[in-house]
C-alpha positions in Angstrom: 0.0 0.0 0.0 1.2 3.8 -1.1 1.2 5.9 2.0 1.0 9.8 1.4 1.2 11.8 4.4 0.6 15.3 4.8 2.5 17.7 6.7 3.6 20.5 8.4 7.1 21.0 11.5 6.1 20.6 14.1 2.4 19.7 14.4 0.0 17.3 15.4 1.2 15.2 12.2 3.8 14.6 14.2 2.4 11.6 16.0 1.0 10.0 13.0 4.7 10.1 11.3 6.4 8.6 14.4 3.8 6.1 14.7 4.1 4.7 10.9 8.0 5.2 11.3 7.4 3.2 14.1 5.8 0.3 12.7 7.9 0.5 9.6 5.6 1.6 7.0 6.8 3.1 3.9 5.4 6.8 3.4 6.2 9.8 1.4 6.0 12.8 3.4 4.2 15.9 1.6 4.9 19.1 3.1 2.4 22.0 3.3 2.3 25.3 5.0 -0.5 25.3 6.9 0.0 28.9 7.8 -0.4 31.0 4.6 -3.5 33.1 3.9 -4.9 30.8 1.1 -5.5 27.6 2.0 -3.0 24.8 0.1 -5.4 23.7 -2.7 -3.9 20.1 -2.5 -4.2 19.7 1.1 -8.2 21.1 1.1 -8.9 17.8 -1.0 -8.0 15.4 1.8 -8.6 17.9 4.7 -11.3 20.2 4.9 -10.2 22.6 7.3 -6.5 22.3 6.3 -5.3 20.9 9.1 -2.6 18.2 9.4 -2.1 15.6 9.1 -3.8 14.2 6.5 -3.1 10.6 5.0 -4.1 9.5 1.6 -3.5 5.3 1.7 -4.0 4.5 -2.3 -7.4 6.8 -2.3 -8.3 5.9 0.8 -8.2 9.7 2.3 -7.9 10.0 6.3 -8.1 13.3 8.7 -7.9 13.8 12.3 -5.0 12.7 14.0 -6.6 10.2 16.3 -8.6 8.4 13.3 -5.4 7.6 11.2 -3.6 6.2 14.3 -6.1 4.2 15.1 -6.8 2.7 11.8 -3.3 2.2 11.2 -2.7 -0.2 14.2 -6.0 -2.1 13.4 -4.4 -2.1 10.0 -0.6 -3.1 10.1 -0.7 -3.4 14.0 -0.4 -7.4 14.1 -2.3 -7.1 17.7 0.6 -4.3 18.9 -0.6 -0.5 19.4 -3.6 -0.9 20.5 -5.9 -3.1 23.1 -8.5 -4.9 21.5 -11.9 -5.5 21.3 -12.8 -8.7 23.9 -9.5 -7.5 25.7 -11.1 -6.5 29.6 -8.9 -3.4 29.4 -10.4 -2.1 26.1 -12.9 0.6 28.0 -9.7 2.0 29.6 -8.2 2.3 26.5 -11.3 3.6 24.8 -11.5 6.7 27.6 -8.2 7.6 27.0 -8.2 7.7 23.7 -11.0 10.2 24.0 -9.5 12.2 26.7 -6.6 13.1 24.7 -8.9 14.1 22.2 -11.7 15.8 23.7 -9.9 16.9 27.0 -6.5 17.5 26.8 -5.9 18.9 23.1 -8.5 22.1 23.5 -6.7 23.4 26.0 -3.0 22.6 24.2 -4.7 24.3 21.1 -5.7 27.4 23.1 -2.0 28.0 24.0 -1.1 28.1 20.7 -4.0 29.7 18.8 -5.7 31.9 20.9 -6.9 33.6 18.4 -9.3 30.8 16.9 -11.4 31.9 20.4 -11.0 35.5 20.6 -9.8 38.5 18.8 -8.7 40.9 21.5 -5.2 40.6 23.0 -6.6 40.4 26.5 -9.2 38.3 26.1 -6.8 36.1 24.8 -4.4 36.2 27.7 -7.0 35.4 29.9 -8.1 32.3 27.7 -4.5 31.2 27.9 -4.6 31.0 31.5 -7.5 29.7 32.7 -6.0 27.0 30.1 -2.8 26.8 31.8 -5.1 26.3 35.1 -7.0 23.1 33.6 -3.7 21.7 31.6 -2.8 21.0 35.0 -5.2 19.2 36.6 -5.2 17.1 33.3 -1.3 16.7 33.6 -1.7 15.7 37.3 -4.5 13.4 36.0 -2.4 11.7 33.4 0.7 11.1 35.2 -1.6 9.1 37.7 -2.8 6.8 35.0 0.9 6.1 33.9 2.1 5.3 37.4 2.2 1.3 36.3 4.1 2.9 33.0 6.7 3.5 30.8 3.2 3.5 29.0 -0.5 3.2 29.9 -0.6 0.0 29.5 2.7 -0.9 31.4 5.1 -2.4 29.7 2.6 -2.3 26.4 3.2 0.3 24.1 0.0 1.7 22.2 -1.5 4.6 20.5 -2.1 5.8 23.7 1.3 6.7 24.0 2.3 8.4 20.6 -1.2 10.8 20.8 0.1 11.5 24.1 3.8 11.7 23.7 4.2 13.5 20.6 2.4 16.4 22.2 3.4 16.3 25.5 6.7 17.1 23.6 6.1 21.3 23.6 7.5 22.9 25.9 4.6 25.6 25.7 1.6 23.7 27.1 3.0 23.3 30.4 1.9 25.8 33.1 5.9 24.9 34.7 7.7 22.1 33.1 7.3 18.5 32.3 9.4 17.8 35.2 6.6 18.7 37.2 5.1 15.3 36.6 7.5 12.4 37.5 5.2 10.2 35.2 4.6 12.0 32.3 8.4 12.8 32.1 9.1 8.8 32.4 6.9 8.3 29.5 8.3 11.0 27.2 12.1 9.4 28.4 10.9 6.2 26.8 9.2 7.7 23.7 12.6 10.0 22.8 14.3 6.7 23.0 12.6 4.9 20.4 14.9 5.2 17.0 11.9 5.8 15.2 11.0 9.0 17.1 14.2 10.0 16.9 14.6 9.8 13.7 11.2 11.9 13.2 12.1 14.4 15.3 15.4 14.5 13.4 13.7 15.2 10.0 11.9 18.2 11.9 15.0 19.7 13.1 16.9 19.6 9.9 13.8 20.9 7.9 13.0 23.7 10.3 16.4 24.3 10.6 16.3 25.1 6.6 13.7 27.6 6.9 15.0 29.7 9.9 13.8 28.2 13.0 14.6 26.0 15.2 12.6 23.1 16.7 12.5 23.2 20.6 10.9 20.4 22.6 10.1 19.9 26.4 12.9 17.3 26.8 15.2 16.4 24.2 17.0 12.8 22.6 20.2 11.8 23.9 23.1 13.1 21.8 20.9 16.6 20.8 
């Protein structure tokens, strides 16, 4: 199968990327600005609001980050990445799955694009922090449910993880630091020390490195 993912540095595409690099799918990545005033025309036919990432699997076209992870483990998973249906554990898997989606990202979004919520500068500082306030709690929340880790599941690795740990990788959504939660900063330990995320993480250095920036993360591979 021909895998065609779209994306942009440093995004929420990140996770999908890691993940396939993970399970050693071959992909072609297709960059897109996500940030210029008109809208990417190719990117608007496999996601509607422009958003990445985006995955086109031989005209089969996927958006929303949690969707494509989740269909790739059912797909190439083998029984790995995810917890399956019959398994006693799948409801627990099922409402974290959704809390990452539903609970956690709002608030990471608000850090970054205030803007989407409100149009004044001070409305939007007050937005931001009563986000910081609830990123918190949430935090506090999820490094109680990976007190058994490395990952949610133990010793299993699943999407769980990369929806989590690719995000949990800025620096910016954290009302202190990572380090604040002895968990959470285990967890992100182990994901930097998966090849494939370091390699990821690599291509997103070297590419933002080309346009002027530089890619800062909450804790960084060994070796950086």
């Amino acid at each position: 199968m021909t895998y065609r993912l779209y994306l942009s540095t440093n995004t929420y595409a990140l996770t999908v990327q890691a993940l396939m690099e993970d399970m050693g799918l071959d992909h072609e990545l297709v960059w897109v600005d996500i940030f210029q005033d008109t809208p990417d025309e190719d990117l608007l036919k496999v996601s509607p609001h422009s958003r990445v990432p985006a995955l086109n699997a031989d005209g089969t076209v996927l958006f929303e980050t949690g969707a494509i992870a989740l269909w790739l483990a059912e797909q190439h998973g083998d029984g790995d990445y995810l917890i399956p249906p019959g398994d006693p554990r799948r409801g627990i898997f099922l409402q974290w799955f959704h809390y990452l989606a539903t609970t956690l990202q709002p608030d990471v979004m608000m850090q970054f694009h205030p803007e989407s919520y409100a149009a004044d500068d001070a409305t939007q500082a007050r937005l931001r922090e009563a986000a910081f306030g609830r990123l918190d709690k949430v935090f506090r929340t999820l490094d109680d449910a990976l007190a058994d880790g490395p990952w949610f599941f133990g010793d299993t690795i699943t999407v769980l993880d990369f929806l989590l740990g690719m995000q949990a990788t800025w620096p910016e959504i954290y009302p202190e630091t990572i380090h604040a939660y002895p968990n959470l900063t285990r967890h992100q330990q182990a994901l930097l020390e998966r090849p494939s995320v370091q390699r990821v993480f690599g291509i997103h250095r070297e590419t933002m490195r080309g346009n002027g920036e530089e890619l800062v993360l909450a804790m960084e591979p060994a070796g950086w």
